[in-house]
C-alpha positions in Angstrom: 132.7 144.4 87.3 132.7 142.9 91.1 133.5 146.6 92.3 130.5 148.0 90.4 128.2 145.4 91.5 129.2 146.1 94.8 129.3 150.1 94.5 126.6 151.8 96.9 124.7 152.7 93.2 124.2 149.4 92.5 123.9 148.0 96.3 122.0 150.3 98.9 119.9 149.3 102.1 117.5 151.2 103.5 116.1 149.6 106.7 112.0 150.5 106.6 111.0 152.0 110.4 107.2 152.6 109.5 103.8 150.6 110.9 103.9 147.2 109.6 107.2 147.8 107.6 109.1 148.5 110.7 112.2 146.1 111.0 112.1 145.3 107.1 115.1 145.9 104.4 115.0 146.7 101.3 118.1 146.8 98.5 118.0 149.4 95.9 119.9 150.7 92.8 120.0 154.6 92.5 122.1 154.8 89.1 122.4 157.9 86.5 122.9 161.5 87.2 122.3 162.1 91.3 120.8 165.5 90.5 118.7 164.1 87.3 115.1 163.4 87.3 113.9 160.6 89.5 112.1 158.3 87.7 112.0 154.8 89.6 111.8 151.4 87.6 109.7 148.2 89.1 111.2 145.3 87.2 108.8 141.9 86.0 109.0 139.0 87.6 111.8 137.6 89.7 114.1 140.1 88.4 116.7 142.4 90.9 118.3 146.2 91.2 121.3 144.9 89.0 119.5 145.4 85.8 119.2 149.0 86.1 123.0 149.2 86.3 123.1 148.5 82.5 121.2 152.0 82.2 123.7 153.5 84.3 125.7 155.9 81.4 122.1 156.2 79.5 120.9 157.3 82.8 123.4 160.4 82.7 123.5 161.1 79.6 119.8 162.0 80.0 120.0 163.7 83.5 117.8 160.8 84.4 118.3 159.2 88.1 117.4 156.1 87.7 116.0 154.0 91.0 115.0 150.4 91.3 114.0 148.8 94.8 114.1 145.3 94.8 110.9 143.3 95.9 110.4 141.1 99.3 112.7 138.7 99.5 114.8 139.2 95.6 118.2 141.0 96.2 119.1 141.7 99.4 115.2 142.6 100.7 114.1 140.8 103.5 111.3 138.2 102.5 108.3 138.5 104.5 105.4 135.9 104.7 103.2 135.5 101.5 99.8 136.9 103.7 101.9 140.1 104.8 102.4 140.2 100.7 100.6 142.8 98.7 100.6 145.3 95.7 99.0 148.1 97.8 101.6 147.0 101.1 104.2 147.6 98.4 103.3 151.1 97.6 103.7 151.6 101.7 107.2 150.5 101.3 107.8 152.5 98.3 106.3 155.5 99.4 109.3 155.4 102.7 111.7 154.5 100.5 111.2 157.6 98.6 110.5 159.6 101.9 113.6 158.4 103.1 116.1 159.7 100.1 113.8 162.7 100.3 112.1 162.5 97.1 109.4 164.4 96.6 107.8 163.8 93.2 109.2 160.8 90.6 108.0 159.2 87.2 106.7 155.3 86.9 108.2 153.0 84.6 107.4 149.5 85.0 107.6 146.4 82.7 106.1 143.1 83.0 104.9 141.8 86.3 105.9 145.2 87.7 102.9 146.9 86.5 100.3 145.8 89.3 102.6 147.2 91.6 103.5 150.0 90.1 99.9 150.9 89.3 99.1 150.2 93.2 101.8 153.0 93.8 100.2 155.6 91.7 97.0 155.1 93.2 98.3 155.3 97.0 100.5 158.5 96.1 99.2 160.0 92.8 99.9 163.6 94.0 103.8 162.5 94.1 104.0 161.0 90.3 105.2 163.1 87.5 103.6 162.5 84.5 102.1 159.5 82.9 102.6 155.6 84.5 104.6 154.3 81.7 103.9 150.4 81.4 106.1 148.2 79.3 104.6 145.1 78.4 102.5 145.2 81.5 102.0 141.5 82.9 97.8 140.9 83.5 96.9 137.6 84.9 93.6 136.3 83.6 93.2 134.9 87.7 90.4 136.9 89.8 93.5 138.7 91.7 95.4 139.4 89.3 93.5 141.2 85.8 91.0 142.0 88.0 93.0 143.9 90.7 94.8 145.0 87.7 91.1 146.6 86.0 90.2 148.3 89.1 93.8 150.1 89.5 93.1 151.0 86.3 89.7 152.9 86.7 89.8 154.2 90.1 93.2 155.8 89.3 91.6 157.1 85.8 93.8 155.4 83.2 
């Protein structure tokens, strides 16, 4: 089990090199079949790349490749400071991340506290998502940042 936590599909770094991302890492899973469609996975709250590896043989089986990059500061991602800290600033990191494994177009699944995020990442790159934003269980905060940001994602990216 210590070997596959520690495998590079369960444990890779990219080191981020654009604008305000420059200098930043960020740890990822990239499980499943390596040729499979991409579909990358923003986990809820508090929650790291490791889970994905429980969809590893799923994954496979469906000639899905399966990504999860773990959040600021959660895995092995550097933290950065809570102002430098944003759904849409996510989507900038996604979007290299992506860049960087060359990967071109992807599906969204995200579950809980993942959905703002995810949402924020469809609206920055909408020309690169395949398909529908899935949402499990999406996490909407009844606080003005949070439902609201969460409403407006919503309409201006037409869902």
């Amino acid at each position: 089990m210590a070997q596959y936590l520690r495998s590079p599909r369960l444990t890779r770094l990219v080191k981020l090199r654009r604008g305000p991302n420059a200098g930043i890492t960020v740890s990822l899973a990239d499980v499943g079949c390596a040729t499979g469609r991409p579909v990358l996975l923003y986990l809820g709250l508090g929650c790291v790349r490791y889970m994905v590896g429980l969809y590893d043989e799923l994954a496979e089986a469906l000639n899905i490749r399966l990504l999860c990059i773990d959040r600021w500061g959660l895995g092995r991602s550097t933290d950065v400071q809570s102002e430098k800290r944003g759904m849409l600033e996510w989507a900038s990191v996604v979007e290299e991340v992506m860049d960087y494994l060359g990967i071109n177009t992807f599906s969204i699944v995200a579950h809980s506290a993942g959905a703002p995020y995810a949402l924020a990442s469809a609206l920055r790159f909408s020309d690169r998502i395949h398909g529908s934003v899935h949402l499990l269980a999406p996490w909407v905060s009844q606080s003005v940042d949070g439902g609201k940001f969460l409403s407006t994602l919503l309409v201006l990216g037409g869902y």
